[in-house]
N, C-alpha and C positions, 0 to 999 in steps of 0.2 A: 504494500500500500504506500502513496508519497504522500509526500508531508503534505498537502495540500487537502489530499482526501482523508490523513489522519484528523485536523485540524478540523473540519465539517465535522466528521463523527463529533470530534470534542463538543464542537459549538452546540449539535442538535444536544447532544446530552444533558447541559450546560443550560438549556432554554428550559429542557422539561421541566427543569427544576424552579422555573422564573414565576412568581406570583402574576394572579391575569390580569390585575392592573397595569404591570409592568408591560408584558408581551408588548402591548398598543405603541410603545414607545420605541422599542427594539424595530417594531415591524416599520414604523416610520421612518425610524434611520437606515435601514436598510432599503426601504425605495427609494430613499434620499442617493445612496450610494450606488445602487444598481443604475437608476437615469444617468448619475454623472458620473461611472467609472465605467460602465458596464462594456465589454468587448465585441463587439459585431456578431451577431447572433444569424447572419447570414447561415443556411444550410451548406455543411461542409460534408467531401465527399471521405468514405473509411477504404475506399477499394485501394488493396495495396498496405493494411494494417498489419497482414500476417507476414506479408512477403520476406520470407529470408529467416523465418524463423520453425524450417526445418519439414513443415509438411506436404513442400514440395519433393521429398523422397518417398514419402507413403505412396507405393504403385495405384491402388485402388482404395482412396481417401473414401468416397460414400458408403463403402463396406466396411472402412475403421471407424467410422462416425456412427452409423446402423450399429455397430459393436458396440462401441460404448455407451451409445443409448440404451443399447438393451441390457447392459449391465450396469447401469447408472441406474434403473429403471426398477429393476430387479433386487438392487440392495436399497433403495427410498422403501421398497413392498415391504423388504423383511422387518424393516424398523419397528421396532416396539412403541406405538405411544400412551404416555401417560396420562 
């Protein structure tokens, strides 16, 4: 995880905790910042996110993926819930 996305976790957690008077306050500073910091929320494209990170050797990719579906799928089944 980056620091970036550890730091979100923190914050949400961090808020749960906020009396709901408060919240109204937090939420406004944060539209405040979001309008005037915020990054270009234009749609960005992901094609190209895997590339180079090895599963272009897997011969038959949608037969190892079918695989692990159905063994991902199969240990969620056996879980025990409480």
């Amino acid at each position: 995880m980056n620091a970036a996305a550890i730091k979100r976790t923190e914050l949400l957690s961090e808020l749960a905790l906020l009396p709901e008077e408060d919240l109204d306050r937090v939420y406004a500073l944060i539209a405040i910042l979001v309008r005037t910091k915020a990054p270009d929320r234009s749609s960005r494209s992901l094609r190209g996110i895997w590339k180079g990170k090895g599963f272009e050797r897997i011969e038959d990719l949608e037969t190892a993926l079918k695989e692990a579906r159905h063994e991902l799928g199969a240990a969620i089944l056996k879980r025990r819930i409480r």
